[in-house]
KOLPANU-732728 format. One record per residue (C-alpha): residue in three letters; x, y, z. Coordinates in steps of 0.5 Angstrom, whole numbers, padded with zeros to 4 digits, always signed. Layout:
! residues N
ALAXYZ...
This chain:
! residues 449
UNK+0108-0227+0260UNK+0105-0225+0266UNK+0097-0227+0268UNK+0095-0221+0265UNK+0098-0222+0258UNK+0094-0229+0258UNK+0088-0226+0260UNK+0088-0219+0254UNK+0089-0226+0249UNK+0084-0230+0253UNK+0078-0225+0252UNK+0079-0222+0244UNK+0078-0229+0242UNK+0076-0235+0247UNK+0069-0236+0249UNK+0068-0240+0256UNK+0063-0246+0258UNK+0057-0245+0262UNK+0060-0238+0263UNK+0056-0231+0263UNK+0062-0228+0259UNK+0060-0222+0262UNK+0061-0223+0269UNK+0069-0224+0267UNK+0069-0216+0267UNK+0069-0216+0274UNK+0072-0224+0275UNK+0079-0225+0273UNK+0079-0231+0270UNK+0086-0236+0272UNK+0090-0238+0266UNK+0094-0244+0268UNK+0101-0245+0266UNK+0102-0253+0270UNK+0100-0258+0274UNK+0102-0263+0279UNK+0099-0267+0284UNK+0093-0264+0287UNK+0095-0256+0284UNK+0095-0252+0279UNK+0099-0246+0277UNK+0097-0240+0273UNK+0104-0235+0270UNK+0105-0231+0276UNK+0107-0237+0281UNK+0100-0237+0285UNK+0097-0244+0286UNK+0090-0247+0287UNK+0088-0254+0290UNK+0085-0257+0285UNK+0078-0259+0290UNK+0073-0261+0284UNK+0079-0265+0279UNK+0078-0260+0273UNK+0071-0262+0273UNK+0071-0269+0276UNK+0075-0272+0272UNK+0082-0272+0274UNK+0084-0279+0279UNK+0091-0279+0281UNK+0093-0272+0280UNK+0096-0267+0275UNK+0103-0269+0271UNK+0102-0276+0274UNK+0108-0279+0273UNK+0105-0286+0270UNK+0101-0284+0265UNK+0105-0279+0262UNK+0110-0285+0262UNK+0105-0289+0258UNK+0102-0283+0254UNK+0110-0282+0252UNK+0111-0289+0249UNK+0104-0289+0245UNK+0106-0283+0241UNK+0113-0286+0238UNK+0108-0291+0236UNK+0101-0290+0234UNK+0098-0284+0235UNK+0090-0284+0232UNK+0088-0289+0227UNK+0080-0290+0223UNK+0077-0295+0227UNK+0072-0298+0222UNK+0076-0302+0219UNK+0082-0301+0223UNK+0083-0303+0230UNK+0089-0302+0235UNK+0093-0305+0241UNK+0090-0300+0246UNK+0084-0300+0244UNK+0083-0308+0244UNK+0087-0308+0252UNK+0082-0302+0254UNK+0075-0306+0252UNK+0077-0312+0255UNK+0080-0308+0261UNK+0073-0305+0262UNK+0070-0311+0261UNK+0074-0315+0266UNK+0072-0309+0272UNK+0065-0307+0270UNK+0059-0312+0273UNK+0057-0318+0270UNK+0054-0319+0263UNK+0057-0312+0260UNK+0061-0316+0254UNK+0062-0311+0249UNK+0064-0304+0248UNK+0063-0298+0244UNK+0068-0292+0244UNK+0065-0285+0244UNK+0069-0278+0245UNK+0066-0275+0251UNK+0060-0277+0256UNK+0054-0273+0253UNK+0056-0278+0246UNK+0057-0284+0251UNK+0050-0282+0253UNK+0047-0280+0245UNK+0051-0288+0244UNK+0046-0291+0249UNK+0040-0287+0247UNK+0040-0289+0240UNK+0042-0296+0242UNK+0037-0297+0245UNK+0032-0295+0241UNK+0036-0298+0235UNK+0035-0304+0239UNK+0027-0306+0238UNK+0027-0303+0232UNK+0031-0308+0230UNK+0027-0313+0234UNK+0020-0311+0231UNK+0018-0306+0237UNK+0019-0299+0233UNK+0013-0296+0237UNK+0018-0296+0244UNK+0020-0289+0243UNK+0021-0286+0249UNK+0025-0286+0255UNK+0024-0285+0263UNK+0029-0280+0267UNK+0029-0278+0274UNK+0028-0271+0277UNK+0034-0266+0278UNK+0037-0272+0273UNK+0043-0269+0268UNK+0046-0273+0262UNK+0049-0269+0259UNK+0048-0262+0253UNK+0048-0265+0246UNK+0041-0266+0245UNK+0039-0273+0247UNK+0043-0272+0253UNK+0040-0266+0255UNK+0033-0268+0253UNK+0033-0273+0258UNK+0036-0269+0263UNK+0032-0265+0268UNK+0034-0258+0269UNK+0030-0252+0268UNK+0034-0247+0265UNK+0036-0252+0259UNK+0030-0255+0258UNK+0026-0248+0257UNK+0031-0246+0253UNK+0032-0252+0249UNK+0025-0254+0249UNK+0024-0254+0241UNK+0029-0258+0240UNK+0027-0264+0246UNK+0025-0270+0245UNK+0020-0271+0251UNK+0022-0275+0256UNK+0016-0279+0262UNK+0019-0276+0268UNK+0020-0280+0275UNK+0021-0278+0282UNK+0028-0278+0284UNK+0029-0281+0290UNK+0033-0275+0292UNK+0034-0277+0300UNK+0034-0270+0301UNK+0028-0268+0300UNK+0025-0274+0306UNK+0020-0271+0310UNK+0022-0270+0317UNK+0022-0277+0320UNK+0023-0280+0314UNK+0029-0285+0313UNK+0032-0285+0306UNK+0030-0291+0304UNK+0023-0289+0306UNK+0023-0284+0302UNK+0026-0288+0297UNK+0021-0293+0296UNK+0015-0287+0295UNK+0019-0285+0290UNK+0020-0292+0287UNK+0013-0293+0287UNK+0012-0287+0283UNK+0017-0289+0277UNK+0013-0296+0277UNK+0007-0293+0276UNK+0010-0290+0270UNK+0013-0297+0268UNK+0005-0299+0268UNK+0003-0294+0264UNK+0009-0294+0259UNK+0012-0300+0259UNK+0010-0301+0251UNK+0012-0295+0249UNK+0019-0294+0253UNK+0026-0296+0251UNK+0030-0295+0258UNK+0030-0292+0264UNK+0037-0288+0265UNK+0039-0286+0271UNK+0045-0283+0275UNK+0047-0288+0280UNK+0047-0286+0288UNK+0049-0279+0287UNK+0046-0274+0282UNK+0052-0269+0281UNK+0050-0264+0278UNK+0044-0263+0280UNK+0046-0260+0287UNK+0051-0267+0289UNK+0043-0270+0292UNK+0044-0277+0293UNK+0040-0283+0295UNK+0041-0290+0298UNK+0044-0297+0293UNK+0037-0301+0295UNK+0033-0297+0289UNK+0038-0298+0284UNK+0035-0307+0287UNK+0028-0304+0285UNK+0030-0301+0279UNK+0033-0307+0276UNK+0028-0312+0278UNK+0022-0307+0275UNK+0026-0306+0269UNK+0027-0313+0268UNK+0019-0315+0269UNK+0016-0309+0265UNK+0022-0311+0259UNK+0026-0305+0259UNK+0033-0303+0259UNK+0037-0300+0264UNK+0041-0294+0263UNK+0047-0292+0267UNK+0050-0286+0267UNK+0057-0287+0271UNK+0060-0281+0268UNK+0061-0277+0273UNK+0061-0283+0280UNK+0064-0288+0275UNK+0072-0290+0277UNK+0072-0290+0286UNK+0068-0283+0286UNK+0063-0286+0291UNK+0068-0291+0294UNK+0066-0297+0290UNK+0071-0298+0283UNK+0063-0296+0280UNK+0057-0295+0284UNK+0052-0300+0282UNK+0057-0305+0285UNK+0054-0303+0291UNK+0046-0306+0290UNK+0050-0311+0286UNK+0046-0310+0280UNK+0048-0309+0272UNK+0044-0305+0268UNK+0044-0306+0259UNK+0048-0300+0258UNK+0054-0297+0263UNK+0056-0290+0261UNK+0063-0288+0262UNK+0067-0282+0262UNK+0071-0277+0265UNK+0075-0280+0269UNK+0077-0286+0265UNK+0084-0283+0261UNK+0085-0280+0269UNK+0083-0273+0265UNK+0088-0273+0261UNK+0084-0274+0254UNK+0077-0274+0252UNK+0074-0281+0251UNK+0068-0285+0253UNK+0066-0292+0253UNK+0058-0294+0253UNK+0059-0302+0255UNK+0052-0307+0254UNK+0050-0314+0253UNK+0052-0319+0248UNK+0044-0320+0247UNK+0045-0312+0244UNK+0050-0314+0241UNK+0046-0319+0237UNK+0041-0315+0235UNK+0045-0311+0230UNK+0050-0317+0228UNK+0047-0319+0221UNK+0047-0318+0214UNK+0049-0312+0211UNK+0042-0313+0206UNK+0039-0312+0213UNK+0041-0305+0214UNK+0041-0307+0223UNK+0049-0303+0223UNK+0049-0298+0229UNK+0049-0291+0226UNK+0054-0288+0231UNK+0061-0286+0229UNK+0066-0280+0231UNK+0072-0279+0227UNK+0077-0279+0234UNK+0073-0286+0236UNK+0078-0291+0240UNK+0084-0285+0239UNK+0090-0290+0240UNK+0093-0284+0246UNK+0086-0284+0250UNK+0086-0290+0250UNK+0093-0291+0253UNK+0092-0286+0258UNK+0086-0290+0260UNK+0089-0296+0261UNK+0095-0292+0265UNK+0089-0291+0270UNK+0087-0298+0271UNK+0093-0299+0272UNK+0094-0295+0278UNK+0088-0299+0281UNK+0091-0305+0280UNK+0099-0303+0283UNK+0096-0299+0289UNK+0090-0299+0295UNK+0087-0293+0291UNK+0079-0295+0295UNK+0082-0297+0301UNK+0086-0290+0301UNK+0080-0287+0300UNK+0076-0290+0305UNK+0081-0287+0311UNK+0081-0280+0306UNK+0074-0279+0305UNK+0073-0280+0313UNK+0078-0274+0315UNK+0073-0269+0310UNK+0066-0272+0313UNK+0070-0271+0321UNK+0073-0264+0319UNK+0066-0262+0315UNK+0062-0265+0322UNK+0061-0258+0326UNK+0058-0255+0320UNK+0052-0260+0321UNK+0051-0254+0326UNK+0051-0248+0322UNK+0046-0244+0322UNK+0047-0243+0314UNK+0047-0252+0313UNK+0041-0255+0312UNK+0046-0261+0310UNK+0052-0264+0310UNK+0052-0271+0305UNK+0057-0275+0303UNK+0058-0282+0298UNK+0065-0285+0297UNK+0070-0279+0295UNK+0064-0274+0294UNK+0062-0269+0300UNK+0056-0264+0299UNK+0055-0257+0304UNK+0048-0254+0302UNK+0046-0248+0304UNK+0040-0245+0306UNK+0037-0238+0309UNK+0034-0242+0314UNK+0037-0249+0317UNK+0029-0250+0320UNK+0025-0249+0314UNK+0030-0252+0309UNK+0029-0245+0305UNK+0033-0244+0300UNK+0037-0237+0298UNK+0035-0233+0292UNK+0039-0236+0286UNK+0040-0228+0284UNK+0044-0228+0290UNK+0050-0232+0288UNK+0052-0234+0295UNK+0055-0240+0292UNK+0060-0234+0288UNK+0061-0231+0294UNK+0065-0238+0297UNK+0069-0239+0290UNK+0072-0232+0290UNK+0073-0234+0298UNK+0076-0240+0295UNK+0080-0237+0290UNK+0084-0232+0295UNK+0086-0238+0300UNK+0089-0242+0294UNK+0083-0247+0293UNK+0079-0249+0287UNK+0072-0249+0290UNK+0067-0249+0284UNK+0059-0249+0288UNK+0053-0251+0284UNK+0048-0246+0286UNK+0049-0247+0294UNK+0052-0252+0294UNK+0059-0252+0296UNK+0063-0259+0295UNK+0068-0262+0294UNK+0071-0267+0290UNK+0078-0268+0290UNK+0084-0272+0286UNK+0085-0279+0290UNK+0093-0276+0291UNK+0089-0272+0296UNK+0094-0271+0303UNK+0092-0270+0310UNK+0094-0263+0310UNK+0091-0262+0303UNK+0084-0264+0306UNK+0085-0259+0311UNK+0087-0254+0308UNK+0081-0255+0302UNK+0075-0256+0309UNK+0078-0250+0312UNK+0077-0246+0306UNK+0071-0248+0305UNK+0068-0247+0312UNK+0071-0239+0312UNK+0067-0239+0306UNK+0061-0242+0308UNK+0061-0237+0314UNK+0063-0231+0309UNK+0059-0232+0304UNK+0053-0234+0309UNK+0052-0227+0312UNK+0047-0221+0311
């Protein structure tokens, strides 16, 4: 069956996410019949590099060879079993795995399904852990501006976008907003640090104010992915922890997206040396095979709900498909491929190629930025380069660089107007020109009036 076929069956049934379902009137959508490598194919033989990873959560490329391999042996031999009274060689090898690589004092881990219940885990942890310890006032949690955890309702709440926060408003807990230390968002002259230590400043402030009734802090480390790939220096997540642990509240990290090499270190808070209490991990820890998430915490935590059953101190969380025996088989072939091969070294000479081919668009008259973390690389357009003036939202310049994107066989997926790119570590040399070339063109096309 050709492409059209997949898109008549496609339509009288499936209801896409974060999707106007109405703009597929006017844009086909893409069935997809394989993968392999960086590309994806759809049924009439036309290929698309895969520049966003499936949404951030494909490493080592589609059809990965090893963990196909791995995926094939677990299903001859467990496939899913209960894990509340059961246990499995996958996800016992897995939790010691994470243990190993996570930072210092990250003893136990809880399995959950996806990175919006990792979160939901490490809210309700928190919470659930003064309550244990005779605090049931602390009911709130700090975030950061342009923050974004998630779309179950505790993620969501504790995020910052706009558009879902005023939809959802009812239904939200009510989080204590901070300043992101967005180096973005510096005044002219300002170092990023500099910038980064008002906006501490500020979230101190709020430490002072609120300490007695806050559970954590949750923050995404180095790079807020959604919220337009803004990104700040390792040296506030130093004066973050220091200002958690003496004002006596936890640190949550959210490295669902950055988690796994993405800013060129295995997990970003590597780079300020810090552990938080909770580190959530998702997307791409099967190697974006299956969904699975991992919140890993302190045995101290832990010992906080360790007690007789008469108590009632258990963790209420659970999901039918908790530690799945395959999840976690996929999962531990992608360490493994961290281990057999230079993978962060690689990346370090990948990641210079993009930010080399990206620098004269530091000129454009249409850039107001080019960033850059590790393997994650940002282009933000703006009507005026001088005032940093934004496009209209109603304009979807970003669309227009998708749709460009698109036609020249490339898988760019802007947020807003922020192009980016966020590719498989397989990633070649000519692989990275073509997905820069592409987004260069549509960056000029999208940009003119």
């Amino acid at each position: 069956m050709n492409n059209r076929v997949w898109l008549q069956r496609d339509l009288a049934h499936l209801w896409h996410p974060c999707t106007q379902m109405k703009d597929h009137e006017t844009l086909p959508l893409i069935p997809i019949r394989r993968g392999q490598g960086v590309w994806l194919e759809d049924f009439e033989g036309k290929r698309y590099l895969d520049a966003i990873s499936s949404w951030w959560v494909n490493l080592f490329g589609h059809a990965n060879p090893h963990i196909n391999a791995a995926l094939r042996d677990q299903m001859e031999t467990l496939e899913h079993v209960i894990l509340a009274g059961f246990s499995h060689a996958p996800a016992v090898e897995l939790a010691e795995h994470l243990v190993r690589l996570t930072p210092p004092g990250l003893e136990r881990v809880f399995y959950a399904d996806n990175g919006s219940s990792a979160v939901e885990v490490a809210l309700k942890m928190s919470f659930h852990y003064w309550r244990n310890c005779g605090q049931p006032q602390r009911t709130r949690f700090i975030n950061l501006s342009n923050s974004y955890h998630g779309e179950t309702l505790g993620a969501l709440a504790v995020g910052d976008v706009a558009l879902y926060k005023e939809t959802y408003q009812p239904l939200l807990l009510q989080p204590i907003t901070a300043p992101s230390p967005d180096c973005y968002l510096r005044e002219p002259g300002q170092s990023c640090e500099d910038h980064a230590r008002q906006a501490f400043r500020d979230l101190e402030l709020l430490l002072e104010r609120h300490a007695h009734e806050t559970c954590a802090v949750i923050i995404e480390p180095l790079v807020q992915c959604a919220g337009y790939m803004r990104m700040y220096p390792p040296v506030y997540l130093k004066w973050l922890r220091q200002a958690c642990d003496r004002f006596g509240v936890h640190l949550i990290a959210d490295e669902i997206a950055v988690g796994f090499g993405r800013t060129g270190t295995l997990f970003a808070c590597e780079q300020a040396g810090i552990s938080p209490d909770f580190l959530c991990l998702s997307k791409g820890l099967t190697g974006g095979y299956l969904p699975l998430s991992a919140v890993l915490t302190t045995d101290a935590i832990y010992q906080a709900f360790y007690d007789d059953y008469e108590r009632l101190t258990a963790f209420l969380h659970s999901h039918s498909y908790t530690g799945n025996a395959l999840a976690c088989r996929a999962a531990l072939a992608t360490l493994e491929l961290f281990e057999r091969e230079p993978v962060l070294e690689r990346n370090q000479e990948k990641a210079r190629l993009i930010r080399e081919l990206c620098a004269e668009l530091e000129d454009h008259p249409h850039v107001a930025e080019v960033r850059q973390t590790g393997m994650i690389t940002a282009i933000e357009m703006v009507r005026d380069r001088a005032t940093r003036e934004p496009y209209p939202w109603q304009e979807r310049r970003g669309l227009r660089v998708y749709r460009h994107g698109l036609e020249k066989g490339v898988l760019l997926r802007p947020l807003g107007n922020v192009v980016y790119f966020m590719p498989p570590y397989v990633i070649e040399e000519d692989e990275i020109r073509l997905m820069v070339d592409t987004a260069k063109e549509g960056i000029t096309l999208a940009t003119r009036d």
